[in-house]
Steps between C-alpha positions, in 0.01 A plus 500: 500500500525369868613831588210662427300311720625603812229755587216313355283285645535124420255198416564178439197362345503116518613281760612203300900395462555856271315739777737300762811580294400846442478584883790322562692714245336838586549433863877509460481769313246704690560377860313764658165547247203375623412254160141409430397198414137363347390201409149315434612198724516642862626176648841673351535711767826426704654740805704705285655804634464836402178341184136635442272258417231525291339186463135361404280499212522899506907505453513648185357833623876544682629570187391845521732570838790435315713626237715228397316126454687201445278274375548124481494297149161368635261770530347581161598890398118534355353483871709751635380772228257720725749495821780606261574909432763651285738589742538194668790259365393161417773214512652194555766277647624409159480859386735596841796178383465610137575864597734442783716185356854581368556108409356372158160384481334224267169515510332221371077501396263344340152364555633133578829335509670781700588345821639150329742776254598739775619175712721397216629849435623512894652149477660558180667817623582318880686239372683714275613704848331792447336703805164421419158530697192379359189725691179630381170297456656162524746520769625777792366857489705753353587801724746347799716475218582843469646501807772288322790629316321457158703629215664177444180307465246359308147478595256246328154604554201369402253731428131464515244707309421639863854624550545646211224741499687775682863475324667815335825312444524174301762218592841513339410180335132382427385172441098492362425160445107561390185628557125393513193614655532438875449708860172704354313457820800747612550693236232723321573351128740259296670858407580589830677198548676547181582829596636411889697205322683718276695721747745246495671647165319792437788668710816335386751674333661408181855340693177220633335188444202419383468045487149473401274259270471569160232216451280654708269758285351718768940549650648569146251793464593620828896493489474719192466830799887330657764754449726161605732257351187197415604148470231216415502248701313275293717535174759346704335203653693207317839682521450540851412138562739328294655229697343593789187279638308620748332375831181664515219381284310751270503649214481859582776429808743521195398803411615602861806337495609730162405826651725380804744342240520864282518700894823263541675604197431859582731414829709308247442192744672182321291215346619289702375659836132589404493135300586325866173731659246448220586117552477487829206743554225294607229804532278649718243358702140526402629584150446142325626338783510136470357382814552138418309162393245370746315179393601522194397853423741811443433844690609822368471810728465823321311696738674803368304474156262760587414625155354254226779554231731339810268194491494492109866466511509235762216304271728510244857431673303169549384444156150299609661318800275718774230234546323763828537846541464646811421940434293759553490757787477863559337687242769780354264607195665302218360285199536140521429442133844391367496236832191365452647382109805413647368239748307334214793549242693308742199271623500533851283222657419637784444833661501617873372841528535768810209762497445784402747475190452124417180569440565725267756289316227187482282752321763603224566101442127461478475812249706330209386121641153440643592168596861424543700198586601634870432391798447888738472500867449850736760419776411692873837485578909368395444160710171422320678616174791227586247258584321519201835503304628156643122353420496625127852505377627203287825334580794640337316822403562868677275707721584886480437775665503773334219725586491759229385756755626658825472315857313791727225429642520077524887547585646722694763566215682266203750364744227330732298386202824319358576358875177400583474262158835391547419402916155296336687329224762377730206413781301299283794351270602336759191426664373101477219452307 
């Protein structure tokens, strides 16, 4: 592959972490090409020897200089359709590891719960002294790891939607944990999404793995085109667990923990190894992080709850407990039905709402109520959110947040959402009053 590229011109089309890694990689392996690199943002640009820029609001009409792009997870492939010809070779810095890595990969998907299983997988496999990197969406990009020796290692990646677009080789063992309408502000339909999501077994051979849910309808369709070895997670979810308890709170966390519990018997890792990991694993933050109590009140963080079947699942992990919910956000094109009859299933008493999405979930609550029992406030911003938590919430009842929609646009991404709740909750907790 690589050595086809050597009299081709070269883009890197993104700036972000991925387009970083990429020019680090291709520099060492190209030391002389002049690489191109274009990107939207053009406070990216850095004095980088022997780089084009092309940067500005006009950046995608590089594309048609080059012959080889490397795009980053980020930039939607739809956009790029009328700069693109046939002869040019789209790709990616996953599709470069996946082609160039001689170790084993697991590649672990799904539309949430991903990051929280891949985690486990890695410390599962660590502790049983395997040589074991955990890279992809969560953690370190991919490619200065083929400058390693890799043959005697094993990879755990996590693999967004994004990512997977480009692959033409599935992971040696795939974990799919489930899938439900999400990303289709960057994607052109739910079936594209399907469709990128797949490539992580649609290549496998028979000697593979294919850990997925068998509970989850739209999956067990799918897996039927996997030429693998398929083991259901699910099916095994009290075998699994049997003596072991678990740290992190959740209902659909266990599901995690058996897909990591079924990769560990593929390693044949002992029970008594991945049982010490799961019960000492206390998560990941801004995935129903306890934040603490504060007069009286108990936070949960789960900024990373960016779809609303994440926020129906955190409703009912707490079985009516969530007195406020704090959600809402960026609008990513998805229904809010099921949420809206989940928040007065489990009688939330009060809502606060970020625009333009919490509008849109007040609505759907007001379709099948016209006047319901909740208390709804538009928040302007995470401290006013806070504020208005600590005024509303009862004693001994839990504020969540658990936005059932992306963070772009108030936040500059989930991670500064989570922080900036957890930085007002802490601020005014301990604040007199």
């Amino acid at each position: 592959m690589l050595e086809e590229w050597e009299d081709k011109e070269i883009l890197i089309l993104g700036f972000g972490k991925e387009g970083k890694d990429a020019l680090n990689f291709l520099r060492k392996i190209f030391p002389k090409k002049i690489l191109g690199i274009a990107d939207e943002n053009e406070s990216v640009k850095k004095k980088i020897k022997k780089v084009r820029w092309h940067l500005g609001k006009d950046y995608l009409r590089a594309l048609k200089k080059y012959r080889i792009i490397v795009k980053s997870p980020g930039i939607p492939p739809k956009i790029l359709k009328k700069y693109i010809k046939k002869n040019q070779i789209l790709t990616s810095t996953t599709e470069i590891f996946f082609e160039n890595c001689r170790g084993k990969i697991i590649g672990i998907t799904g539309t949430k719960g991903k990051g929280t299983c891949a985690t486990l997988i890695y410390k599962i496999l660590k502790e049983a002294n395997f040589k074991v990197h955990l890279v992809g969406n969560i953690e370190k990009p991919p490619l200065k790891f083929l400058f390693l020796p890799t043959e005697d290692r094993i990879f755990v990646f996590e693999l967004s939607a994004q990512q997977l677009i480009f692959l033409k080789k599935s992971p040696q063992i795939a974990v799919f944990l489930n899938i439900f309408p999400a990303h289709l502000d960057f994607f052109e339909s739910f079936k594209d999404y399907v469709k990128a999501k797949m490539n992580i077994f649609l290549y496998q051979k028979e000697k593979d793995f294919l850990i997925y849910n068998s509970s989850d309808k739209i999956l067990k369709k799918l897996v039927k085109k996997a030429k693998s070895k398929k083991i259901a997670f699910d099916k095994n979810l009290k075998k699994n667990l049997k003596k072991i308890k678990p740290k992190i709170p959740a209902h659909h966390n266990l599901f995690n923990i058996s897909a990591a519990i079924e990769v560990a018997k593929i390693f044949k890792v002992p029970k008594k190894i991945y049982k010490k990991v799961i019960e000492n694993f206390e998560g990941l933050p801004h995935r129903l992080e306890f934040v603490g109590k504060f007069r009286g009140i108990n936070f949960y963080n789960d900024s990373l709850a960016t779809i609303p079947q994440a926020t129906i699942s955190d409703l009912k992990s707490f079985s009516g407990k969530v007195f406020t919910l704090i959600c809402g956000g960026f609008d990513s094109k998805v229904s809010f039905s099921q949420l809206a009859k989940e928040i007065l299933k489990n009688k939330v008493k009060c809502l606060i709402l970020f625009l333009p999405t919490g509008l849109k979930i007040w609505r759907e609550i007001l379709k099948i109520k016209k006047i319901p029992k909740i208390m709804s406030f538009f928040a302007k911003d995470m401290e006013e959110a806070v504020r208005l938590a600590f005024l509303v919430t009862k004693k001994n009842k839990i504020c969540l947040l658990s936005p059932a929609s992306p963070s772009f646009g108030n936040f500059r991404d989930y991670k500064e959402r989570g922080n900036l709740f957890k930085k007002f909750v802490k601020k005014y907790g301990t604040k007199k009053t």
